[in-house]
PDB file with one MODEL, atoms N, CA, C and O in Angstrom:
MODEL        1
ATOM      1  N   UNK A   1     -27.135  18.549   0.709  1.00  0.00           N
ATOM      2  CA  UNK A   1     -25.878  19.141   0.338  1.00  0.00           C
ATOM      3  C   UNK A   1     -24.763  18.708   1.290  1.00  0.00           C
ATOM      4  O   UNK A   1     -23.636  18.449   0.867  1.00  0.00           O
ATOM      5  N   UNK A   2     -25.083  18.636   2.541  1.00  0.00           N
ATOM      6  CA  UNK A   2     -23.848  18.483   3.572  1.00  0.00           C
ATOM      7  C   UNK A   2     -23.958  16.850   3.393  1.00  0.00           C
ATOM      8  O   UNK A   2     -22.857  16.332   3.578  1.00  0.00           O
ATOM      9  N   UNK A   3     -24.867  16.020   3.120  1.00  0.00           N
ATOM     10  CA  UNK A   3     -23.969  14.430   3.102  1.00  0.00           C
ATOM     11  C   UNK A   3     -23.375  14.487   1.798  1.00  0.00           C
ATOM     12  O   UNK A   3     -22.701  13.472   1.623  1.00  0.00           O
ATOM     13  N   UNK A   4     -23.344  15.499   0.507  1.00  0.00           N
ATOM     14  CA  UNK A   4     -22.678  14.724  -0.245  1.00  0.00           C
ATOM     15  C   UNK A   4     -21.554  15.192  -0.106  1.00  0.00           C
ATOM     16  O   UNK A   4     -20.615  14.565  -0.597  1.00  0.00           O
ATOM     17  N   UNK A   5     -21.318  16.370   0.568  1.00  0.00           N
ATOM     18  CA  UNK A   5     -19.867  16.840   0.552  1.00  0.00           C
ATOM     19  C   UNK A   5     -19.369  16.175   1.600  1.00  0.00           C
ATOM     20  O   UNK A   5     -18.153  16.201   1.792  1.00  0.00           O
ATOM     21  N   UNK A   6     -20.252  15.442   2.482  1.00  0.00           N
ATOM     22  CA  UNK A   6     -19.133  14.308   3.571  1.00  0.00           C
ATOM     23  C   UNK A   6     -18.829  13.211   3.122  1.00  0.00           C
ATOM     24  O   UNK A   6     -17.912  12.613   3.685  1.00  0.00           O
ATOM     25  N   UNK A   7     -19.504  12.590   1.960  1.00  0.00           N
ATOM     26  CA  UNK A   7     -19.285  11.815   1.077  1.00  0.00           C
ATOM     27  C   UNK A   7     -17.858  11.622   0.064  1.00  0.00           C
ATOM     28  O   UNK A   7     -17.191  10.601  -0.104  1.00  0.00           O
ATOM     29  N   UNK A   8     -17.641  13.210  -0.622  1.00  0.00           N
ATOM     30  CA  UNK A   8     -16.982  13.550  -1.059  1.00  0.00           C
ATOM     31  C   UNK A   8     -15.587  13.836  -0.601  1.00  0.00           C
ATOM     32  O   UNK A   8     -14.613  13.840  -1.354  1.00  0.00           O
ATOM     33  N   UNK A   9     -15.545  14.162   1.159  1.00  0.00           N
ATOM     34  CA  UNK A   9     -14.680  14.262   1.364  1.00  0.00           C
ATOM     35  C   UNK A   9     -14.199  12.524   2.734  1.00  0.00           C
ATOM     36  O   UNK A   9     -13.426  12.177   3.627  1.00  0.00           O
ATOM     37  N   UNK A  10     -14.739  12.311   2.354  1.00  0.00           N
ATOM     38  CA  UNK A  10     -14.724  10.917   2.513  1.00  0.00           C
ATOM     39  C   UNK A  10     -13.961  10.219   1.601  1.00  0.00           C
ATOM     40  O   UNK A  10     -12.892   9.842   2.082  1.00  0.00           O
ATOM     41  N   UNK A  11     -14.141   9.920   0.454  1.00  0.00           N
ATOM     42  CA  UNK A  11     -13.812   9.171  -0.860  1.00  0.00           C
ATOM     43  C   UNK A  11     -12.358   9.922  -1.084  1.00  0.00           C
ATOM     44  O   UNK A  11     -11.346   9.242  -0.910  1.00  0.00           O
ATOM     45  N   UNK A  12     -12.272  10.837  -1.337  1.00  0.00           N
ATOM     46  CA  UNK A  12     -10.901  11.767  -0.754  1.00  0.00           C
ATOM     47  C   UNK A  12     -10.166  11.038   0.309  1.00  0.00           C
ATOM     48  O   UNK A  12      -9.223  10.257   0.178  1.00  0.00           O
ATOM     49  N   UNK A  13     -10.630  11.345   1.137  1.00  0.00           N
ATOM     50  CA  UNK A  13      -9.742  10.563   2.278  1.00  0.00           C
ATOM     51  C   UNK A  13      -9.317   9.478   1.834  1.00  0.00           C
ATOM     52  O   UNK A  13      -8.223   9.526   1.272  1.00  0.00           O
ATOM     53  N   UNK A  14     -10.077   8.034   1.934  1.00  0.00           N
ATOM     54  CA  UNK A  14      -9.899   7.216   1.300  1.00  0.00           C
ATOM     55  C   UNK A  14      -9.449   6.953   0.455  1.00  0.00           C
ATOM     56  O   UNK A  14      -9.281   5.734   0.416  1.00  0.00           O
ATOM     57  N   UNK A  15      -8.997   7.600  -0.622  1.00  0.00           N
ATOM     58  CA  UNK A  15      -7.746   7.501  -1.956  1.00  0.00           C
ATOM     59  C   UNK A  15      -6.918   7.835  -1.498  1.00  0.00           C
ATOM     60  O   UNK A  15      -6.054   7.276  -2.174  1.00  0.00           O
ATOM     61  N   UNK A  16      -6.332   8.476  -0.660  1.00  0.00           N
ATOM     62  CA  UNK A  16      -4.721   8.691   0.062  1.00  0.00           C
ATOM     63  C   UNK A  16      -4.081   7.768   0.698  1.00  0.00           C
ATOM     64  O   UNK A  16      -2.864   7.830   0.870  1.00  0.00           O
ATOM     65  N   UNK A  17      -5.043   6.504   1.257  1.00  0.00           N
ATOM     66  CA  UNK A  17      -4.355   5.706   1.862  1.00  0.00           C
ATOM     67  C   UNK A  17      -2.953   4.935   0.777  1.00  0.00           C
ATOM     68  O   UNK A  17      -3.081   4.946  -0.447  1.00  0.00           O
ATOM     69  N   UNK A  18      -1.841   4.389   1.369  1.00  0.00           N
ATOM     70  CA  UNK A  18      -1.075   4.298   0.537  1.00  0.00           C
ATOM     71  C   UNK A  18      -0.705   2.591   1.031  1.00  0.00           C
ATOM     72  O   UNK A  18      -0.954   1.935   2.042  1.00  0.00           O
ATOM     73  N   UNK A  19      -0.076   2.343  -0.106  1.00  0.00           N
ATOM     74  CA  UNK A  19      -0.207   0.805  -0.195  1.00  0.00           C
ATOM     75  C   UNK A  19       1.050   0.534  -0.515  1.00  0.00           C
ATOM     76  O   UNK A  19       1.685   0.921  -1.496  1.00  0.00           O
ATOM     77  N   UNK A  20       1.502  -0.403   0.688  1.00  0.00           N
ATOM     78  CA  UNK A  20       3.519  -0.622   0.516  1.00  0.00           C
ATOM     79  C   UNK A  20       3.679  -1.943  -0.010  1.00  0.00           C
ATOM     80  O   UNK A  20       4.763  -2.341  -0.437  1.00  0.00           O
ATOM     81  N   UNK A  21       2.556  -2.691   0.009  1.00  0.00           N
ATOM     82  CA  UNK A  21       2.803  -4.026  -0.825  1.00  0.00           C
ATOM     83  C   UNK A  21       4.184  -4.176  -1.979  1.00  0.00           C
ATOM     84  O   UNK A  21       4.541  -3.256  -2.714  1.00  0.00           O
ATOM     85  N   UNK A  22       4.569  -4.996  -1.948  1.00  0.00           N
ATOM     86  CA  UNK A  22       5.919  -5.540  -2.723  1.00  0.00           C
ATOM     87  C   UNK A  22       5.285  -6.929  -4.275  1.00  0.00           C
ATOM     88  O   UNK A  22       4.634  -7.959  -4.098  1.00  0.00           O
ATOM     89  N   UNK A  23       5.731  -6.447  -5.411  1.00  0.00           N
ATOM     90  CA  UNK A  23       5.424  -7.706  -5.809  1.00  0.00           C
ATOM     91  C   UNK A  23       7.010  -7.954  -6.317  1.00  0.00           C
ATOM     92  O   UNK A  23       7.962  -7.202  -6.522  1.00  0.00           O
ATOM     93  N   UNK A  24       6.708  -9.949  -6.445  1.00  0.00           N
ATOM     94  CA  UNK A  24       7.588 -10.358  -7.046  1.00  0.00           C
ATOM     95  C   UNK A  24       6.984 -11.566  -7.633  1.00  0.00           C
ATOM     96  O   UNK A  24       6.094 -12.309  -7.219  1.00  0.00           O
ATOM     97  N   UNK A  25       7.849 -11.572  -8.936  1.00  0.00           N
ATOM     98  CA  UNK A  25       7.316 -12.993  -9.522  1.00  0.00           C
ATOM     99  C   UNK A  25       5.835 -12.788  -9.713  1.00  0.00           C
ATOM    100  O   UNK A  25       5.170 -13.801  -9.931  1.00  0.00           O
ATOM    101  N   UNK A  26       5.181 -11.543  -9.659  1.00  0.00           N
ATOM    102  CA  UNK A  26       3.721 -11.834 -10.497  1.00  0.00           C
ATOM    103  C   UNK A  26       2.642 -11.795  -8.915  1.00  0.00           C
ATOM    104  O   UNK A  26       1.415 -11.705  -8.976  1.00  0.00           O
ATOM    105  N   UNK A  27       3.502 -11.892  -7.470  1.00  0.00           N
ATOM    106  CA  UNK A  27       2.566 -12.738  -6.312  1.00  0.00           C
ATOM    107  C   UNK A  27       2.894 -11.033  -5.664  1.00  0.00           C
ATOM    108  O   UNK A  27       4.047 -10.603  -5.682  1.00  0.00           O
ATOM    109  N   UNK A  28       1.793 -10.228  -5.144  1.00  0.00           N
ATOM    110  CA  UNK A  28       1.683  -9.076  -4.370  1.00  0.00           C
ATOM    111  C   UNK A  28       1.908  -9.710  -2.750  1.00  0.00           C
ATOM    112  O   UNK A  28       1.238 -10.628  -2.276  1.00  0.00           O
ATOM    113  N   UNK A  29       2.976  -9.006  -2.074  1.00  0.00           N
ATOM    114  CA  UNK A  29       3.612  -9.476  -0.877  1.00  0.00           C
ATOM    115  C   UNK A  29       3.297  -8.135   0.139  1.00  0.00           C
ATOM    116  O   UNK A  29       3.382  -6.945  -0.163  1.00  0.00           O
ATOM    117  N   UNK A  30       2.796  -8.906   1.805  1.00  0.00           N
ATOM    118  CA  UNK A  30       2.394  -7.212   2.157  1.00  0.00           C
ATOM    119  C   UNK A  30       3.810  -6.637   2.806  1.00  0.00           C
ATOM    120  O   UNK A  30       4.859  -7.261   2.646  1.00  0.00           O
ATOM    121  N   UNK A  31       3.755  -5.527   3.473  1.00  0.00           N
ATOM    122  CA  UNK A  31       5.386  -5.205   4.105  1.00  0.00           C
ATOM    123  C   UNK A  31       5.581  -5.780   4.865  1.00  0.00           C
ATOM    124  O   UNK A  31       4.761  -6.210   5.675  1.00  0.00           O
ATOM    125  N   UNK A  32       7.035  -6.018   4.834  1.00  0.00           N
ATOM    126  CA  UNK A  32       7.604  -6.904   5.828  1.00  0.00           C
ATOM    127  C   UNK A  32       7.789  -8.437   5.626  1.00  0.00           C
ATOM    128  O   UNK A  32       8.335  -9.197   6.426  1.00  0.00           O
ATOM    129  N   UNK A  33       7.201  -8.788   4.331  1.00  0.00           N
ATOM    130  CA  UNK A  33       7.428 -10.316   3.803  1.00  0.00           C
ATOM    131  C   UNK A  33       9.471 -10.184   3.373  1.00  0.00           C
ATOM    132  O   UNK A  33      10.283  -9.294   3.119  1.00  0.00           O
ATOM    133  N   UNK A  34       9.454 -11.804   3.536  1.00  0.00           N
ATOM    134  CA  UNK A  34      10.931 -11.810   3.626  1.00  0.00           C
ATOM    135  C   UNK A  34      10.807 -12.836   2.565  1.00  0.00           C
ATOM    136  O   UNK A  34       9.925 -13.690   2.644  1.00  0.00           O
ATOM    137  N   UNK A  35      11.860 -12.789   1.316  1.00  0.00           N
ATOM    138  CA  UNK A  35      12.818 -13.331   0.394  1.00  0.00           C
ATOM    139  C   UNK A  35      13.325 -13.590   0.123  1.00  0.00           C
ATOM    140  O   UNK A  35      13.730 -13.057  -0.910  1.00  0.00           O
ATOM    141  N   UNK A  36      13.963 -14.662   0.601  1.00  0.00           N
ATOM    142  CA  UNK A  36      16.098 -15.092   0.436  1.00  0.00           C
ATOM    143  C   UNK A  36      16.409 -13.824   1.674  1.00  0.00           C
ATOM    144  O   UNK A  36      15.996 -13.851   2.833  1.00  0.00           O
ATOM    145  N   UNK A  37      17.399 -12.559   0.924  1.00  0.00           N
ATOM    146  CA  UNK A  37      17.887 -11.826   1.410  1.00  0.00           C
ATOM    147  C   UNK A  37      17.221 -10.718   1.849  1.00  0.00           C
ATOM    148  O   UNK A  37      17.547  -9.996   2.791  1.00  0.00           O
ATOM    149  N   UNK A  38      16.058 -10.585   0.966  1.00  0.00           N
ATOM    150  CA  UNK A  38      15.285  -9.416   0.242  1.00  0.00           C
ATOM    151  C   UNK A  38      14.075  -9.097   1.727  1.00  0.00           C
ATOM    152  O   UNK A  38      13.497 -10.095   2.157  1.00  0.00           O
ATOM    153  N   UNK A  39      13.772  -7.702   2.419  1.00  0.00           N
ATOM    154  CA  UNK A  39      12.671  -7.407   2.821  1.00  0.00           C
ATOM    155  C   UNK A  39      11.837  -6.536   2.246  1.00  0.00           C
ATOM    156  O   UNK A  39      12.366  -5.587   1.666  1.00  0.00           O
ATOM    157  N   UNK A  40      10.468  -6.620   2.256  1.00  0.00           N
ATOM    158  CA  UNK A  40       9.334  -5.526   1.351  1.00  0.00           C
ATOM    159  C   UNK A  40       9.537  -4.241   2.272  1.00  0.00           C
ATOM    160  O   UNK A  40       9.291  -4.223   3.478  1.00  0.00           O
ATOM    161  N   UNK A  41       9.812  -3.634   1.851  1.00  0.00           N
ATOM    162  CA  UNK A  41      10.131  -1.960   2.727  1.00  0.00           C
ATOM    163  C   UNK A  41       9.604  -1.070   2.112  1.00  0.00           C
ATOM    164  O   UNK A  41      10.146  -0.814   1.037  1.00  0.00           O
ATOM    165  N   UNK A  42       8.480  -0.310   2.455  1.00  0.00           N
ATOM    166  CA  UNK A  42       8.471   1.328   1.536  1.00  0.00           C
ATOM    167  C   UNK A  42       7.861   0.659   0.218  1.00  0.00           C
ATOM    168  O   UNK A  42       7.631   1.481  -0.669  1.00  0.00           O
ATOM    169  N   UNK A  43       7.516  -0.829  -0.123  1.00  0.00           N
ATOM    170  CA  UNK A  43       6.975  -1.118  -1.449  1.00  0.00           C
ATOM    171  C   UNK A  43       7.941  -1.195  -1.800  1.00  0.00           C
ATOM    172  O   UNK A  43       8.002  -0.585  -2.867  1.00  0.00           O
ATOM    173  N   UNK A  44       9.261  -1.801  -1.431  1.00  0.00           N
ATOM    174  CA  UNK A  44      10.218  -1.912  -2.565  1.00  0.00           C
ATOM    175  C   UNK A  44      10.649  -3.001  -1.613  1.00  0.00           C
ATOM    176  O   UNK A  44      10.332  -3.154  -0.433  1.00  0.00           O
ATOM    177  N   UNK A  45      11.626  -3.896  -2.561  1.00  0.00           N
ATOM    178  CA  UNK A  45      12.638  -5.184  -2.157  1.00  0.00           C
ATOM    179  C   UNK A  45      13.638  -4.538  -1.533  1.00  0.00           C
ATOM    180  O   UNK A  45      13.913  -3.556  -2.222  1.00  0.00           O
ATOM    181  N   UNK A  46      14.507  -4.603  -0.319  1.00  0.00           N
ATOM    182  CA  UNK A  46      15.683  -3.757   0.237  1.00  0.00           C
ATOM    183  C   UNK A  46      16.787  -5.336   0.959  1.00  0.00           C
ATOM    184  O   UNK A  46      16.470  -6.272   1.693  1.00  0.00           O
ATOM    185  N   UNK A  47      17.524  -5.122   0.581  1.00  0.00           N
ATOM    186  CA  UNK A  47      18.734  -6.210   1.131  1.00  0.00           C
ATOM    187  C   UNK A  47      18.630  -5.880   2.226  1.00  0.00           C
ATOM    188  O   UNK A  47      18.749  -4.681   2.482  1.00  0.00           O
ATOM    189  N   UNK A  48      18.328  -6.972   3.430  1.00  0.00           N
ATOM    190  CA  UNK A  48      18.663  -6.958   4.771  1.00  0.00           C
ATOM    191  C   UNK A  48      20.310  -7.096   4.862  1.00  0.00           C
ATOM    192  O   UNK A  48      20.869  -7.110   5.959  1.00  0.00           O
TER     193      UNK A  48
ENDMDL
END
C-alpha cells in the first residue's frame, strides 16, 4: 500500500513540472533561444 501511494504521489509530482519551450515555424525552442528580435520567455516569443 505505501509504495503505491509513493508512486502515486510521485507521478503527481512529476506532471507539474512546467515546460517554457517556445515553438516557431513547427521547430520547439527551449527558453532563452533568440530570433531576429524575438526571446522565448514564459513559453512565449517577447520583443527584446
Amino acid at each position: 500500500m505505501l509504495k503505491k501511494f509513493a508512486l502515486t504521489l510521485l507521478l503527481l509530482m512529476m506532471g507539474h513540472v512546467a515546460n517554457a519551450d517556445c515553438t516557431y515555424d513547427g521547430v520547439t525552442y527551449p527558453e532563452g533561444a533568440i530570433i531576429g528580435p524575438y526571446v522565448c520567455t514564459g513559453g512565449q516569443w517577447v520583443k527584446r
